[in-house]
N, C-alpha and C positions, 0 to 999 in steps of 0.2 A: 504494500500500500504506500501511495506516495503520501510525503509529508502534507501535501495541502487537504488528498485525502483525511491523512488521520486526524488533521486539526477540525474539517469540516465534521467526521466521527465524532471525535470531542463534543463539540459541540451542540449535535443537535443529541446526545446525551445528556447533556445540561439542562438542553430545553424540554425535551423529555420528563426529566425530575422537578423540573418545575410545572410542568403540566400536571405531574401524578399528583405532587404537593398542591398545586390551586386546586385538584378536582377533591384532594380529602378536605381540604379546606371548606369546599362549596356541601361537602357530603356532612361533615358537624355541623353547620350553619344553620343546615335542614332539619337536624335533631333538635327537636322540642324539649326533650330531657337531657341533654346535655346541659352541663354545669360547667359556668366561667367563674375562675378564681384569680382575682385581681386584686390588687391592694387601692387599685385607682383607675376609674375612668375618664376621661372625655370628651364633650359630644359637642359635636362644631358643627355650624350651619351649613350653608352650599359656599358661603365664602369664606371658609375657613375660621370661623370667627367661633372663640369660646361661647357656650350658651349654657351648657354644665358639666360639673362634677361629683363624681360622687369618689368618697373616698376615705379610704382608714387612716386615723389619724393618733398622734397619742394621747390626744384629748377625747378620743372616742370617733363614732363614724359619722361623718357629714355628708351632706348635699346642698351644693351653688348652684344655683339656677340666675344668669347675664344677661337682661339686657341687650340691644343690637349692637353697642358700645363696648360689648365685656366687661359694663360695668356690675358688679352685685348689687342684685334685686331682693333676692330671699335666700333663707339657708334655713336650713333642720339639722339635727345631730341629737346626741346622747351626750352630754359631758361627762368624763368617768366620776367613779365614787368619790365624793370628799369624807364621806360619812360613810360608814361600813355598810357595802349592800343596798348604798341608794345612788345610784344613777338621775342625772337629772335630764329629761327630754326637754326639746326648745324647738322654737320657731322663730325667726325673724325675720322681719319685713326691713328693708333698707330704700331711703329716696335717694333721688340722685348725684347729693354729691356724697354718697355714700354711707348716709350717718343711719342708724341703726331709727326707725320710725314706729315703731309696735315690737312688740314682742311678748308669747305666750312660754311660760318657763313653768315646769314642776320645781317645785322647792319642796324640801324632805317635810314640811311643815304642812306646805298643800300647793296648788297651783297658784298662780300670780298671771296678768292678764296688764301690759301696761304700753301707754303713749310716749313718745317721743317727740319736744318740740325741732326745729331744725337745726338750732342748736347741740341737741342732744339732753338736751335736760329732761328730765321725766314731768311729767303734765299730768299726766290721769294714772292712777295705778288701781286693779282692782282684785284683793286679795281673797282666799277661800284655806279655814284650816277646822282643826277639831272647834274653837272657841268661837267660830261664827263668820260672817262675810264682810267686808270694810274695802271700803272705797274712799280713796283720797283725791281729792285734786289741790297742783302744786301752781305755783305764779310760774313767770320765766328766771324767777332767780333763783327757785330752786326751793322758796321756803312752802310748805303748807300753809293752805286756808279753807280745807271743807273737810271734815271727815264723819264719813257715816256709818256707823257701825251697828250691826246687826249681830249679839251676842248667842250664842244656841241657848242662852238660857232663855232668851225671850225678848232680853232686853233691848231697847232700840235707842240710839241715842245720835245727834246730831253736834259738831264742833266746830263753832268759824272763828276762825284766827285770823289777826291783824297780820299787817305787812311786815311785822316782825318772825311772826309764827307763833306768836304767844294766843294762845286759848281766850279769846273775849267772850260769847255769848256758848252755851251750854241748853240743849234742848232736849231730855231725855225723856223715856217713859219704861214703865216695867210692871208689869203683875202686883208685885209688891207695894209697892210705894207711889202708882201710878205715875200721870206727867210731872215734869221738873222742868222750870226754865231759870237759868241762872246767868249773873251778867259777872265778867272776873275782871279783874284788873291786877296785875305782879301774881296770878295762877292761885287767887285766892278771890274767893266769891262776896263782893261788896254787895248784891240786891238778887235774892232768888224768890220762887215763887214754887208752890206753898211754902 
């Protein structure tokens, strides 16, 4: 065999094993039961462009889902245990310059449900544990002025706070003792009712 022979041999052996290889390729592809083991995916548009990931991390497992920009839109994960045996799941929503805008979190205590202004400062937070349901809302600087809390023993009570954060007006009510309205001034009640 002449040389140009055996190079042209060569090679269409090459091409050969790369035919057998795309066609097992195409042949798992088709398997519906097949299992892909990855530490990391991700899934690009028609122009190339990040849209998500999914991926093992040492923080636990996540998913980025981008934007046309590649910018992060949302993510979910698991963060690992802080606390023996509690894992904390998550959701967040991000706007566009990237700052974290909602976000729904288990906390070992109970879930949490909370707003983001554009800032990044927290606005609205709305919490769930054994002791009952409370809901806060915050200014832009960060301090508290509403809090409404819903105790499991029954009790229902309302808080508005000055632009300090100091507790002025006290609106409560309960089984026991029925309604309360109290006015405070230095977290010590100068005029209540009854």
């Amino acid at each position: 065999m002449t040389p140009e022979l055996q190079a042209i041999s060569q090679r269409l052996e090459e091409v050969e094993k790369q035919i057998a290889h795309l066609a097992a390729l195409l042949t798992e592809q088709s398997d519906s039961s097949r299992t892909v083991v990855a530490r990391r995916f991700v899934v690009v548009d028609e122009k190339e462009q990040r849209r998500a990931i999914l991926e093992s991390t040492r923080a636990g497992p996540y998913l980025g889902l981008f934007d046309t920009n590649e910018n992060l839109r949302a993510g979910l994960g698991v963060t690992g245990a802080t606390v023996p045996r509690h894992e904390e799941p998550w959701l967040q929503l991000y706007g566009e310059n990237g700052r974290v805008v909602a976000e729904v979190r288990e906390y070992q205590d109970g879930p949490r449900v909370a707003l983001f202004d554009a800032n990044g400062n927290t606005r609205i937070s709305l919490n769930l544990s054994e002791n009952g349901s409370f809901a806060y809302l915050f200014s832009p600087s960060g301090k508290q002025h509403l809090r409404l809390e819903l105790f499991s023993s029954g009790q229902v009570s309302m808080v508005l706070q000055d632009a300090s954060g100091e507790p002025r007006v006290l609106l409560a009510a309960d089984a026991t003792m029925g309604p309360t309205l109290a006015f405070m001034t230095d977290n010590s009640v100068f005029w209540s009712a009854p």
